[in-house]
DSSP file (Angstrom, degrees, kcal/mol; ACC not computed):
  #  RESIDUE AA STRUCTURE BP1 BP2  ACC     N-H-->O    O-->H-N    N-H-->O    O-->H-N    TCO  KAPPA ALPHA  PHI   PSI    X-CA   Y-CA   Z-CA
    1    1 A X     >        0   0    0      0, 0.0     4,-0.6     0, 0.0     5,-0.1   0.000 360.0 360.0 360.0 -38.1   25.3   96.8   -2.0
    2    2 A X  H  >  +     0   0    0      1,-0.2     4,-0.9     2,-0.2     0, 0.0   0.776 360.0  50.3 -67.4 -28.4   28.7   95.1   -3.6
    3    3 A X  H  4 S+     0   0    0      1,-0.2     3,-0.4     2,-0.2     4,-0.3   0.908 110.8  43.9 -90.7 -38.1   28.4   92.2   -0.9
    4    4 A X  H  > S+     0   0    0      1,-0.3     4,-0.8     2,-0.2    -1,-0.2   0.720 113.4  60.1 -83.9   1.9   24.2   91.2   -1.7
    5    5 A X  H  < S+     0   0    0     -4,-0.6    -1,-0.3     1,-0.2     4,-0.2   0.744 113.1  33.2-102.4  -5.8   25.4   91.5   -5.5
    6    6 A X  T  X S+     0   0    0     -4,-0.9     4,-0.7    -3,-0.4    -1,-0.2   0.154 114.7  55.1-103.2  33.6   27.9   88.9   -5.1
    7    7 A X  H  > S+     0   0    0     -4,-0.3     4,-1.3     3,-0.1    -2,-0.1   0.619 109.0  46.2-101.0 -10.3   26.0   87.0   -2.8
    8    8 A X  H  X S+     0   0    0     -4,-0.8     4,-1.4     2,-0.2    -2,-0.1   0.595 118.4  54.8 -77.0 -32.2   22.9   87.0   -5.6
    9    9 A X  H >> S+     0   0    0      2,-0.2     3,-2.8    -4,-0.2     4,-1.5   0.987 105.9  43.8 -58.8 -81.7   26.1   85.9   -8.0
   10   10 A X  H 3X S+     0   0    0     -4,-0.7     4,-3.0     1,-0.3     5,-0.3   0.818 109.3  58.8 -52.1 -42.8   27.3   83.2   -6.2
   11   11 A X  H 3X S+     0   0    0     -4,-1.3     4,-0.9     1,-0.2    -1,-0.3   0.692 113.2  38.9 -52.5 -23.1   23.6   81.9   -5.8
   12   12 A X  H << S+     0   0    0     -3,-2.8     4,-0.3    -4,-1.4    -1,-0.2   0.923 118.1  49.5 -66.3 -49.9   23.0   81.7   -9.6
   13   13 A X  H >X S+     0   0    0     -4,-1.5     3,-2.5     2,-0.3     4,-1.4   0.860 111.3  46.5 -44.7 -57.5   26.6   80.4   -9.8
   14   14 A X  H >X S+     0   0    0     -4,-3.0     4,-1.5     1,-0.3     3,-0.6   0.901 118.0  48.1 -54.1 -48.4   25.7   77.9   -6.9
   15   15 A X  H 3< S+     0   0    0     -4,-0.9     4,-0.4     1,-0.3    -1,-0.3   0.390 109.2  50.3 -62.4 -10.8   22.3   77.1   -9.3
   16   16 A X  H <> S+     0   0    0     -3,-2.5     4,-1.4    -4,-0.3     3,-0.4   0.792 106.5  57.3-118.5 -18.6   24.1   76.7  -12.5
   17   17 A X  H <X S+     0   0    0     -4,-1.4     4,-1.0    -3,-0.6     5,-0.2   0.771 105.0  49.2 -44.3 -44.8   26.5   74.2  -10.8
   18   18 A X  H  < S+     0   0    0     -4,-1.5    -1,-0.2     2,-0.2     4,-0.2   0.758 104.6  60.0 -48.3 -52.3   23.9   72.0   -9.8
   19   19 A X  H  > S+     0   0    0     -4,-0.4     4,-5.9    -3,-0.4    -2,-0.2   0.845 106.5  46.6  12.5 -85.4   22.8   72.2  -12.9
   20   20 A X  H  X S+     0   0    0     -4,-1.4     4,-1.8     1,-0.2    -2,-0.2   0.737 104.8  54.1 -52.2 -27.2   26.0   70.9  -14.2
   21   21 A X  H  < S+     0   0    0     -4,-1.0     4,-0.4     2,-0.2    -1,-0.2   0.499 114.4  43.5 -95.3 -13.5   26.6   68.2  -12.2
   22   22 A X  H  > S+     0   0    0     -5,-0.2     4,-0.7    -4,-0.2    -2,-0.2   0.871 117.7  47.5 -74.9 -60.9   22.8   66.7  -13.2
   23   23 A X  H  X S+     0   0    0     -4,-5.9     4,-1.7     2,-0.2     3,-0.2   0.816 110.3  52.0 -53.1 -40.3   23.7   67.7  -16.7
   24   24 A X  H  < S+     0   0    0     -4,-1.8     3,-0.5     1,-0.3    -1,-0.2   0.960 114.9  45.7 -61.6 -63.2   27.5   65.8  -16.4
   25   25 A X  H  4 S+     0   0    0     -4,-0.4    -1,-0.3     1,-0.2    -2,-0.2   0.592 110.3  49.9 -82.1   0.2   25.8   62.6  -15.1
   26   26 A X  H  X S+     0   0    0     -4,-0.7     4,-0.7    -3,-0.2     3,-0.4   0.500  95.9  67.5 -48.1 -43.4   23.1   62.4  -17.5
   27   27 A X  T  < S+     0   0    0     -4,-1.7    25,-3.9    -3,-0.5    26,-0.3   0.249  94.0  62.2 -69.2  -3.1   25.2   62.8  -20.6
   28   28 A X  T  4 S+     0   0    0     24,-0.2    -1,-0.2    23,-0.2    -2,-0.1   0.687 120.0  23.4-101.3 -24.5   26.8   59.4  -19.9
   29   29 A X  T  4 S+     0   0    0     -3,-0.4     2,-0.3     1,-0.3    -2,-0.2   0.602 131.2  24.2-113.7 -30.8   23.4   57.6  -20.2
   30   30 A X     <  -     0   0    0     -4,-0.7    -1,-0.3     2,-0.0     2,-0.3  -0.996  67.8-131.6-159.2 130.6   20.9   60.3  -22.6
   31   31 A X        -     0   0    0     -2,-0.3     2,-0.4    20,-0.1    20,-0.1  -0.799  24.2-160.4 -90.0 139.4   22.0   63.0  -25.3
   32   32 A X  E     +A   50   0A   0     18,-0.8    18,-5.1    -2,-0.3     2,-0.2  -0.979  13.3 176.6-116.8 123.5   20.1   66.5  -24.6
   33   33 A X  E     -A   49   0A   0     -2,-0.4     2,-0.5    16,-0.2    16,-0.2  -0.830  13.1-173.6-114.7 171.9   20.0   68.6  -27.3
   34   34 A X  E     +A   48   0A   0     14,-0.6    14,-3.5    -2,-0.2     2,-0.3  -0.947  16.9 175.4-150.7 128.1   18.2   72.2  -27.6
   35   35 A X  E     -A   47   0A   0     -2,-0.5    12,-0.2    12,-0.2     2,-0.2  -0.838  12.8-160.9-125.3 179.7   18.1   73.9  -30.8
   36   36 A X  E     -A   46   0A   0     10,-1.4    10,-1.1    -2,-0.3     2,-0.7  -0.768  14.1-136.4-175.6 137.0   16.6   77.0  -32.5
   37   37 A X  E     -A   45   0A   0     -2,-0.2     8,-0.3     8,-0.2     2,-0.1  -0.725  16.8-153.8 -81.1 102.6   15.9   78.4  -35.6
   38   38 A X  E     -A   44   0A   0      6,-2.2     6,-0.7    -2,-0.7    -2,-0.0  -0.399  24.8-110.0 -44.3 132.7   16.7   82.0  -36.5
   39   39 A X        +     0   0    0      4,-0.1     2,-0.2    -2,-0.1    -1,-0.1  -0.186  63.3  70.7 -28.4 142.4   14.9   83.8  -39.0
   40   40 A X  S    S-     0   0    0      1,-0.2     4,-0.0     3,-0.1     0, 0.0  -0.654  88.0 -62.0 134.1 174.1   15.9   85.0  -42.3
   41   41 A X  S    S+     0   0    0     -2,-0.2    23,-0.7     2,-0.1     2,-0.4   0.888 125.1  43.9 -88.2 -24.8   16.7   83.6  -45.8
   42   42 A X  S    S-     0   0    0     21,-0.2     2,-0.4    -3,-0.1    21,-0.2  -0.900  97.7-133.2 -87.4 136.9   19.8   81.4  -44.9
   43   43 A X        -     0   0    0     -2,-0.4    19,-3.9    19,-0.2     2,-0.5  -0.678  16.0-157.1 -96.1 165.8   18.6   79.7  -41.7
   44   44 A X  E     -AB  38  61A   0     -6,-0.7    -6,-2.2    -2,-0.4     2,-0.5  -0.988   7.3-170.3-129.4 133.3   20.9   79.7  -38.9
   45   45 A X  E     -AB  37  60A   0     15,-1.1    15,-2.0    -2,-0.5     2,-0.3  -0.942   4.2-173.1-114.7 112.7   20.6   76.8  -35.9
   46   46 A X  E     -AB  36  59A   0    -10,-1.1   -10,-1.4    -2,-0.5     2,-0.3  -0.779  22.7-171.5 -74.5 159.7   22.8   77.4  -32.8
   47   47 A X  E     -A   35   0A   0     11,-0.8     2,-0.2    -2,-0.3   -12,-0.2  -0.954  32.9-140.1-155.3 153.4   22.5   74.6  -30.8
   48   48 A X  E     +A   34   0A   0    -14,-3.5   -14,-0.6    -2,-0.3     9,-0.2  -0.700  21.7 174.9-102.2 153.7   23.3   72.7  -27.1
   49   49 A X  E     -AC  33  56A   0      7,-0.6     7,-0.8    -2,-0.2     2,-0.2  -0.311   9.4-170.1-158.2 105.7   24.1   69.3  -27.3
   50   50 A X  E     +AC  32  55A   0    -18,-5.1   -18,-0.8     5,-0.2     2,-0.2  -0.591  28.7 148.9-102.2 139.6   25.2   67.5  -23.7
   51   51 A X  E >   - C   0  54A   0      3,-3.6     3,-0.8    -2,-0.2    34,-0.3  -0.806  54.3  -6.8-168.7 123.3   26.6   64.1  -24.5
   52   52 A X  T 3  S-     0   0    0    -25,-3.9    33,-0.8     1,-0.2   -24,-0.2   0.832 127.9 -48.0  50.2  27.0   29.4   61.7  -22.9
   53   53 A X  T 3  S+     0   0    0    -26,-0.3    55,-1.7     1,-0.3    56,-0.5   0.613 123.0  94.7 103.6  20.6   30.6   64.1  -20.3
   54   54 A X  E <   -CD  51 107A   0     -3,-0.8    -3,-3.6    53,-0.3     2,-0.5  -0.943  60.6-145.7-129.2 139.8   31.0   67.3  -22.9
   55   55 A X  E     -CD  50 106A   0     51,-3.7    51,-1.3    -2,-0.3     2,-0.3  -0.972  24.4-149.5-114.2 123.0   28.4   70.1  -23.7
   56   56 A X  E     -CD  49 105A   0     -7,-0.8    -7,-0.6    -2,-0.5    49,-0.2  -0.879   8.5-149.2 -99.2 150.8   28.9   70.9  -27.3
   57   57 A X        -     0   0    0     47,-1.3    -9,-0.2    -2,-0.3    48,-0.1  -0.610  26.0-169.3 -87.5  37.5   28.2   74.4  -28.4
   58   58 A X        -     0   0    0     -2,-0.2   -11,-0.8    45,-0.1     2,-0.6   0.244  13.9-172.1-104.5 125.6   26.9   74.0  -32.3
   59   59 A X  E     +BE  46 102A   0     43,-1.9    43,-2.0   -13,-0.2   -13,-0.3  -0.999  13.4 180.0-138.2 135.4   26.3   76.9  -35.1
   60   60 A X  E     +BE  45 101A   0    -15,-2.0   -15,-1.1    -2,-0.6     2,-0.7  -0.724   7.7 177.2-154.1  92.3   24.8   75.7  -38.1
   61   61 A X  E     +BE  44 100A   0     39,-0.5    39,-1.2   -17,-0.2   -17,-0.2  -0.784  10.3 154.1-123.8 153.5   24.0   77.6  -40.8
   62   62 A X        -     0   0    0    -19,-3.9     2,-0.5    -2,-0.7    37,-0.2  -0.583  44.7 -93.9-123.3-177.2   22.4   76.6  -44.4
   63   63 A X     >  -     0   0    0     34,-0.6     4,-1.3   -21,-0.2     3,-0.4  -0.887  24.3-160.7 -43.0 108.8   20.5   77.4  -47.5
   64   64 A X  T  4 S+     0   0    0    -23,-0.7    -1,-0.1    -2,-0.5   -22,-0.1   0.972  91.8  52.5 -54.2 -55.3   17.1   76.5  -47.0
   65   65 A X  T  4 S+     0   0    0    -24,-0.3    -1,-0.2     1,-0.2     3,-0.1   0.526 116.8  40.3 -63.7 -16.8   16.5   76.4  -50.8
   66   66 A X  T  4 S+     0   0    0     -3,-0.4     2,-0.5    31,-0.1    -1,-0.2   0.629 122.8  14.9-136.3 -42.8   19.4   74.1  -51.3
   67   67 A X     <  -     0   0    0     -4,-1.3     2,-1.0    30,-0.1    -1,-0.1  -0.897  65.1-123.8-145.2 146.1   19.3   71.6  -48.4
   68   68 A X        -     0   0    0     -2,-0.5     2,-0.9    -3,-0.1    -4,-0.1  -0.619  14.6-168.5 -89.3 102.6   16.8   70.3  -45.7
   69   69 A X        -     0   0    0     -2,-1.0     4,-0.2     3,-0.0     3,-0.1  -0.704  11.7-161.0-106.3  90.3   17.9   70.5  -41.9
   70   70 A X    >   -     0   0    0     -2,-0.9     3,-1.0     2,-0.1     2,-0.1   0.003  39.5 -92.9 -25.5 147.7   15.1   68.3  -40.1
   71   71 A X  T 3  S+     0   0    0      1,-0.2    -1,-0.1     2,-0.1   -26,-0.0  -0.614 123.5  43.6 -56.6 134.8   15.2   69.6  -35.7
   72   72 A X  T 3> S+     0   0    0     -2,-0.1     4,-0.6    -3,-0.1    -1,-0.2   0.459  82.3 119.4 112.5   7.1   17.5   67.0  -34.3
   73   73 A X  H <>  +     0   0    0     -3,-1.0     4,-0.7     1,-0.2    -2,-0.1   0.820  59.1  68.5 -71.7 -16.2   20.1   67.3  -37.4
   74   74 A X  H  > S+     0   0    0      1,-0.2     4,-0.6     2,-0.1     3,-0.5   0.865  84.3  78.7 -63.9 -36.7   23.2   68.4  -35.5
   75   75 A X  H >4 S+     0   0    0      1,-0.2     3,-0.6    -3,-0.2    -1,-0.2   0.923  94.8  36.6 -48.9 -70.9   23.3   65.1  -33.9
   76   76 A X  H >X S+     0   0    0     -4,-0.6     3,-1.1     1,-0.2     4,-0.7   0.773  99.7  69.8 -56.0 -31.6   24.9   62.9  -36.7
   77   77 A X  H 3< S+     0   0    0     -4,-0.7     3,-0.2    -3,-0.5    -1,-0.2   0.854 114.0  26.7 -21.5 -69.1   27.3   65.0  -38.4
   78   78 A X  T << S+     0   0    0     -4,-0.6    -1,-0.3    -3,-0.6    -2,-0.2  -0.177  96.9  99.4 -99.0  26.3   29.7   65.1  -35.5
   79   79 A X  T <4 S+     0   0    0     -3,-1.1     4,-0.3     1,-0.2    -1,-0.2   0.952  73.9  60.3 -89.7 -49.7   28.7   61.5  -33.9
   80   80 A X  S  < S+     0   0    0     -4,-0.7     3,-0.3    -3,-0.2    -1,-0.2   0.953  92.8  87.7 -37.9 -62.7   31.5   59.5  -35.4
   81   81 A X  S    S-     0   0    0      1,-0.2     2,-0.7     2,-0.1    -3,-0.0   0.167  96.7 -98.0 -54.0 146.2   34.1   61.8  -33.4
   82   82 A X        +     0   0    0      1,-0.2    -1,-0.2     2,-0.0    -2,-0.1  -0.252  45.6 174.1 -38.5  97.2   35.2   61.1  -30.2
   83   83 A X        +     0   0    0     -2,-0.7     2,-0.8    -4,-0.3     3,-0.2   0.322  30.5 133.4-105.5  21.3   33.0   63.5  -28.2
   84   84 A X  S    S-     0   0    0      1,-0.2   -31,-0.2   -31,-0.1   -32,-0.1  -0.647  81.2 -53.5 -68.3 101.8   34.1   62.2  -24.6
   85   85 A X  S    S+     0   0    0    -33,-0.8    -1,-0.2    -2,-0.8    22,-0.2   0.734 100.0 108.8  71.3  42.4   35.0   64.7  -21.9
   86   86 A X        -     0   0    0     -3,-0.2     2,-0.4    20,-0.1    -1,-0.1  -0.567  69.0-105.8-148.9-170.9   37.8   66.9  -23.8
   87   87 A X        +     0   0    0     19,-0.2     2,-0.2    -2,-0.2    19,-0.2  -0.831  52.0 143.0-174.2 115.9   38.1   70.4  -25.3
   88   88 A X  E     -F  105   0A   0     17,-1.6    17,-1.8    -2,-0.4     2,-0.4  -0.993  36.4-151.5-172.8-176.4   37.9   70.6  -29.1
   89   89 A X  E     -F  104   0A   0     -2,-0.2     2,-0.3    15,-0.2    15,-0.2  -0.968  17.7-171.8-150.8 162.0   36.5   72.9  -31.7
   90   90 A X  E     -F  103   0A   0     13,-2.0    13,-2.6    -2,-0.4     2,-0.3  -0.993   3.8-164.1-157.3 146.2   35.5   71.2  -35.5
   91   91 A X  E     -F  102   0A   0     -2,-0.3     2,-0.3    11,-0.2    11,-0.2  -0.933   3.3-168.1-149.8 143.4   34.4   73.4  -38.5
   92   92 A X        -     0   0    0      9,-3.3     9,-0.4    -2,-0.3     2,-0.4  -0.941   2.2-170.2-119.1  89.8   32.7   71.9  -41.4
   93   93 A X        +     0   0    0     -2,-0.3     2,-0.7     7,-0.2     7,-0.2  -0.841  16.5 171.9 -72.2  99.9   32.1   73.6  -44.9
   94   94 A X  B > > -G   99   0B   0      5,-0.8     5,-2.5    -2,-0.4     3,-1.3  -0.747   7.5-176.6-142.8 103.9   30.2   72.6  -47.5
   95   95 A X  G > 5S+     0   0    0     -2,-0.7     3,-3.5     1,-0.3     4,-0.3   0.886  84.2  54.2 -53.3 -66.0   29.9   75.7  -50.7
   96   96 A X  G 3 5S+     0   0    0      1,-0.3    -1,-0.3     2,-0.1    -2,-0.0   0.346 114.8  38.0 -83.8  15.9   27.5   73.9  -53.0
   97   97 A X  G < 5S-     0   0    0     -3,-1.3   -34,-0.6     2,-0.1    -1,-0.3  -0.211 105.7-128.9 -93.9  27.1   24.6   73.3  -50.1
   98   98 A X  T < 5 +     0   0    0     -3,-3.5     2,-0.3   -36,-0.2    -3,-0.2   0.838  61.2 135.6  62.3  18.2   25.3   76.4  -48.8
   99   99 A X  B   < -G   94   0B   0     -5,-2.5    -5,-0.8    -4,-0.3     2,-0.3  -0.795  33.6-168.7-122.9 171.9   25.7   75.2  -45.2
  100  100 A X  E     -E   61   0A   0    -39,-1.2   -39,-0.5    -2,-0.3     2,-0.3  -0.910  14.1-163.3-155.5 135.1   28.9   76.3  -42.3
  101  101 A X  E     +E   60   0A   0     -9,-0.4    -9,-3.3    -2,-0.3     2,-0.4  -0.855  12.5 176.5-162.4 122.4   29.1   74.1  -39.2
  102  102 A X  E     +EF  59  91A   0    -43,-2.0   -43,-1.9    -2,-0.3     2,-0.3  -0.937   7.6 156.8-112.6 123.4   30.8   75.2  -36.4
  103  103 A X  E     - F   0  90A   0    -13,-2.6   -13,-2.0    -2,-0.4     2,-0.5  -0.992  12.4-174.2-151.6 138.4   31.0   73.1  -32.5
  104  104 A X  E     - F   0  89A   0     -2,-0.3   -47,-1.3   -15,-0.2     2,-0.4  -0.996  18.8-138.5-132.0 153.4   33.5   73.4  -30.0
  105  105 A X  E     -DF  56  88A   0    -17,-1.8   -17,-1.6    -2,-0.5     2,-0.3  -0.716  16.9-175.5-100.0 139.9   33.3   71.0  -27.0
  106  106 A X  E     -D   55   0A   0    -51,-1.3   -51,-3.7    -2,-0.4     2,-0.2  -0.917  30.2-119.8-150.2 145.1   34.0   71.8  -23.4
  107  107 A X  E >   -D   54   0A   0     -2,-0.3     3,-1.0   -53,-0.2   -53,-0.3  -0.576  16.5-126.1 -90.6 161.6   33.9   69.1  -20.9
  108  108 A X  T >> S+     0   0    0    -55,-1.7     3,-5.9     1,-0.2     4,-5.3   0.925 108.0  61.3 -71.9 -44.5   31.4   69.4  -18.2
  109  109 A X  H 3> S+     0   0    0    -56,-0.5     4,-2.5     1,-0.4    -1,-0.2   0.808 100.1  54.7 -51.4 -28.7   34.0   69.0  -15.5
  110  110 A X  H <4 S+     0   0    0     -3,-1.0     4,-0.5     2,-0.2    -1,-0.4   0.437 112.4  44.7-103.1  -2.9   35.8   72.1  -16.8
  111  111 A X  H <> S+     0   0    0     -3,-5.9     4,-2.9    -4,-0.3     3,-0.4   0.752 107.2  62.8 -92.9 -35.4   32.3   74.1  -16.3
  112  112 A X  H >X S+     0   0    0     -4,-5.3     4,-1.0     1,-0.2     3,-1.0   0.934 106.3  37.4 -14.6 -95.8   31.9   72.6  -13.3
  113  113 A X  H 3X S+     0   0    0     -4,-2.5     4,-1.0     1,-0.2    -1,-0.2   0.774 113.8  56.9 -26.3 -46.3   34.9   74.0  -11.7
  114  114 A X  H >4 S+     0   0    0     -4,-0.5     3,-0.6    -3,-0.4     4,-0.5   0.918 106.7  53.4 -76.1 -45.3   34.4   77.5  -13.5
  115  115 A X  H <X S+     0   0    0     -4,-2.9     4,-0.5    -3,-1.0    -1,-0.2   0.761 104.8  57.3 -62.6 -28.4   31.0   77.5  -11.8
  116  116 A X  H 3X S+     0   0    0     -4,-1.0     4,-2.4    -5,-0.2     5,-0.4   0.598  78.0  85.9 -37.5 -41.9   32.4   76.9   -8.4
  117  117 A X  H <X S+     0   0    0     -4,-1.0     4,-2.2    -3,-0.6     5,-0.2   0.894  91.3  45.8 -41.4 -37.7   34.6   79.6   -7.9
  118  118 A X  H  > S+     0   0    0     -4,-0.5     4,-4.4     2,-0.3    -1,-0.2   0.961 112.9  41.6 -81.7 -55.9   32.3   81.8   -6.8
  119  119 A X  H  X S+     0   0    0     -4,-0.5     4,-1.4  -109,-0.3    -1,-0.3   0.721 110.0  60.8 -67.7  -9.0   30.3   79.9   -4.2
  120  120 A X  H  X S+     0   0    0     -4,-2.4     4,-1.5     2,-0.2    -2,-0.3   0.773 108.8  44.5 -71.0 -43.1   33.5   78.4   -2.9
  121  121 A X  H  X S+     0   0    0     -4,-2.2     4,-4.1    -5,-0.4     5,-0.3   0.930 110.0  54.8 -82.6 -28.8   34.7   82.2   -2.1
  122  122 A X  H  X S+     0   0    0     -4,-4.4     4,-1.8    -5,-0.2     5,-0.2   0.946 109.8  45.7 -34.8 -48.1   31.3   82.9   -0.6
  123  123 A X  H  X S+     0   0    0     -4,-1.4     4,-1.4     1,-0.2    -2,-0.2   0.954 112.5  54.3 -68.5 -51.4   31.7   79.6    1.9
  124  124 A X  H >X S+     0   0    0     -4,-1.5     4,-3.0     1,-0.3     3,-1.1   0.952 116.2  35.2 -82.0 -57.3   35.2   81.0    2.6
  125  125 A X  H >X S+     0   0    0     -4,-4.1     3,-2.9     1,-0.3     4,-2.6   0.941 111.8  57.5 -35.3 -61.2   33.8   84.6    3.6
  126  126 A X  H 3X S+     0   0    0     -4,-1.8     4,-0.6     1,-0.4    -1,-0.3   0.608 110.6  44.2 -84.5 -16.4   30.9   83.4    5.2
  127  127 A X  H <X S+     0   0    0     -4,-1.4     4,-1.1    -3,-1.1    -1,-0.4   0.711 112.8  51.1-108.3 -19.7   33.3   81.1    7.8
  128  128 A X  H <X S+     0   0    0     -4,-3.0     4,-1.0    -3,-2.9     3,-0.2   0.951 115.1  43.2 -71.7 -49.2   36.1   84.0    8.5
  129  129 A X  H >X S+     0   0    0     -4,-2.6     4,-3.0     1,-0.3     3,-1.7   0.934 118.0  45.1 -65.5 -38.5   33.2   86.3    9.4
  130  130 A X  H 3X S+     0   0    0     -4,-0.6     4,-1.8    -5,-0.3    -1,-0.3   0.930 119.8  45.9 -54.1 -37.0   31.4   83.3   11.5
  131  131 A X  H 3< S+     0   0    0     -4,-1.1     4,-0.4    -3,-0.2    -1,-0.3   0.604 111.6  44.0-101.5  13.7   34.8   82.6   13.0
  132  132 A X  H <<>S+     0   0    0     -3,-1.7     5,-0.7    -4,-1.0    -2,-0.2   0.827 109.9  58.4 -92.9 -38.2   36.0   85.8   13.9
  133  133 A X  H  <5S+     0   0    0     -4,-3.0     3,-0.2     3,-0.2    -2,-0.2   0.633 108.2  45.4 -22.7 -41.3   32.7   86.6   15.3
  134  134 A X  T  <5S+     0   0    0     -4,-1.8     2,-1.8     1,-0.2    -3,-0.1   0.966 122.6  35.8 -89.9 -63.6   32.8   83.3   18.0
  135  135 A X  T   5S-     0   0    0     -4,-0.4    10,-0.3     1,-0.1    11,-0.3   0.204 120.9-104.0 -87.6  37.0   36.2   83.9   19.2
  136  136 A X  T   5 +     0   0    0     -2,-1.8     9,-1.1    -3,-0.2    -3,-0.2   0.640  55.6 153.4  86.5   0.3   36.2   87.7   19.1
  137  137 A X  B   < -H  144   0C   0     -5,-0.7     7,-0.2     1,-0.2    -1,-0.1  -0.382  52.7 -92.3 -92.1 148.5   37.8   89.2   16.7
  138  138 A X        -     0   0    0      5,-1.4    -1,-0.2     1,-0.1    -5,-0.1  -0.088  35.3-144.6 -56.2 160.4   37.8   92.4   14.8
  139  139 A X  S    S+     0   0    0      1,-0.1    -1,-0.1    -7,-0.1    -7,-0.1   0.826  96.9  40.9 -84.9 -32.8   35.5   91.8   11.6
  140  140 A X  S    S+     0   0    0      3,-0.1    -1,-0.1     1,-0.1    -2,-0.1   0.428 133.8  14.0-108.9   6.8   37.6   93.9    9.4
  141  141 A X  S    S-     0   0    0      2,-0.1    -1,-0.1    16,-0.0    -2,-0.1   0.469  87.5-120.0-140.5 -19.4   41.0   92.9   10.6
  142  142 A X        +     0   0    0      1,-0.2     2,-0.4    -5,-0.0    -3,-0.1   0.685  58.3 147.8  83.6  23.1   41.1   89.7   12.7
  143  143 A X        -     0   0    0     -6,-0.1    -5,-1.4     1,-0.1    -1,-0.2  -0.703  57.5 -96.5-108.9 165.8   42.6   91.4   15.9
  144  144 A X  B     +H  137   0C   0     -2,-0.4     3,-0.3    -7,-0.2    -7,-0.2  -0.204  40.2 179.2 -67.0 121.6   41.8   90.2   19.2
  145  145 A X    >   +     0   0    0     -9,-1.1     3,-1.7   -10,-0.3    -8,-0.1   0.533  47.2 107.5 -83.8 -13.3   39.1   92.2   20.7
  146  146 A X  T 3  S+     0   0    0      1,-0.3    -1,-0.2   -11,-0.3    -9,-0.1   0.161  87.7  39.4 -61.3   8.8   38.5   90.7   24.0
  147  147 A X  T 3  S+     0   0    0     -3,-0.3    -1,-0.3     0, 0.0     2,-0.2   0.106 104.0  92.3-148.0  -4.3   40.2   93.6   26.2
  148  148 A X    <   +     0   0    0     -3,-1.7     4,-0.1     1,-0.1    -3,-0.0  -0.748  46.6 177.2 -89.9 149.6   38.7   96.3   23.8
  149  149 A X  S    S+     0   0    0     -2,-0.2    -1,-0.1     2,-0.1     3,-0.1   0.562  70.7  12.9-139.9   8.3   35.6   98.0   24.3
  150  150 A X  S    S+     0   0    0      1,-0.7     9,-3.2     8,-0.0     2,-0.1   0.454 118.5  15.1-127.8 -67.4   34.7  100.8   21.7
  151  151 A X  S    S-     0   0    0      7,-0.2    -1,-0.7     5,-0.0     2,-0.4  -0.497  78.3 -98.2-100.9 172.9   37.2  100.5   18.6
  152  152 A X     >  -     0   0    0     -2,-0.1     4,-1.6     1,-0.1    -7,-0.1  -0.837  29.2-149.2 -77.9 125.9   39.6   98.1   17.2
  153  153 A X  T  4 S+     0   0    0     -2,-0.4    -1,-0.1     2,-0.1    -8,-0.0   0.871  95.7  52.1 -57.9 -39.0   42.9   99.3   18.3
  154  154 A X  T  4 S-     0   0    0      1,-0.1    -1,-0.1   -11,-0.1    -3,-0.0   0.992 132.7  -0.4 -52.3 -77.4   44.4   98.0   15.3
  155  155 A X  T  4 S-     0   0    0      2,-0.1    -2,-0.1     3,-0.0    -1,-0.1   0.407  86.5-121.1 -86.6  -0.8   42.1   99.7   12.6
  156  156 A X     <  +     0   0    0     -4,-1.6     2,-0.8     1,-0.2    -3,-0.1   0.898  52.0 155.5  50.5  63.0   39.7  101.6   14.3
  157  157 A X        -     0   0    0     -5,-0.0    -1,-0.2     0, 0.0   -18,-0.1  -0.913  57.4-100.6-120.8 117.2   36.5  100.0   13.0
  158  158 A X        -     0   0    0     -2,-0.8     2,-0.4    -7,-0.2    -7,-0.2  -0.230  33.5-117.1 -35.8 113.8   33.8  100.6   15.6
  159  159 A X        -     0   0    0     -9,-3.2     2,-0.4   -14,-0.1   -21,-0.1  -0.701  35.0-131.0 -48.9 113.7   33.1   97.1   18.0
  160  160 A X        -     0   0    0     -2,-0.4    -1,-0.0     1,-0.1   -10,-0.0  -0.751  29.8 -99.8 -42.3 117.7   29.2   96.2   17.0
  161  161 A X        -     0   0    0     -2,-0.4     2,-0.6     1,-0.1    -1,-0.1  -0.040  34.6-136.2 -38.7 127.4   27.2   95.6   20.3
  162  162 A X              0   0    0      1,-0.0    -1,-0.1     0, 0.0     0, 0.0  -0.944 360.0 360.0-101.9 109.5   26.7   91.3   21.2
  163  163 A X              0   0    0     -2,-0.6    -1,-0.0     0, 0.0    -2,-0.0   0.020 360.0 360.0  52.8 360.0   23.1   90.7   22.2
């Protein structure tokens, strides 16, 4: 059960990498944003915004009664700053409209990687078992089996029957 629930892991993992690596080269050419509004009497926006090799992470909350935030507002605020391919975190306050804006940047590259891990230890399994398997070897221990015929001498782990 522990092995098919990281092997369902790593396939999302594998799926959200892919993902990234669309998302990564895309942002150099086309800002995607996604936003959404909460309910309630201050509104609150969290927000996506992939742009020059960074996915920003955006909280934005206002006054309705005080100021108007059109969809698509997060964009200009932060535009001046350098938003290329770095790690950063920005908070903006501003009492008499009532509004807080909060964005931290992560570079794509660094979700990349984080998204990797996982199918990268899958592959790694998934090539000991295949290569003790062709040359013979215990599954659970790697010793050589070829002169054994019931157990592993080593660990005792029962030989599984070849075909």
């Amino acid at each position: 059960m522990k092995r098919h629930l990281f092997t369902i892991i790593s396939a999302v993992s594998l799926l959200l990498l892919v993902a990234m690596v669309a998302l990564w080269v895309r942002s150099y050419w086309s800002a995607d944003m996604v936003e959404y509004d909460l309910p309630g009497t201050a509104t609150v926006r969290p927000g996506l915004l992939s742009r020059d090799g960074s996915l920003r992470l955006n909280y934005l909350q206002f006054d309705h009664r005080t100021v108007q935030m059109p969809k698509g507002s997060m964009v200009p605020y932060l535009a001046d700053l350098n938003e290329r391919a770095r790690f950063d975190y920005h908070t903006y306050t501003n009492t008499r409209l009532g509004m807080l804006e909060v964005a931290v940047w992560v570079p794509h590259w660094f979700l990349m990687l984080t998204t990797a891990v996982l199918p990268m230890m899958w592959s790694k399994r998934a090539w000991k078992k295949g290569h003790r398997i062709k040359h013979g070897l215990c599954l659970t221990c790697g010793y050589d089996l070829r002169a054994s015929k019931d157990r592993c001498p080593e660990c005792g782990t029962p030989i599984p029957l070849s075909p």
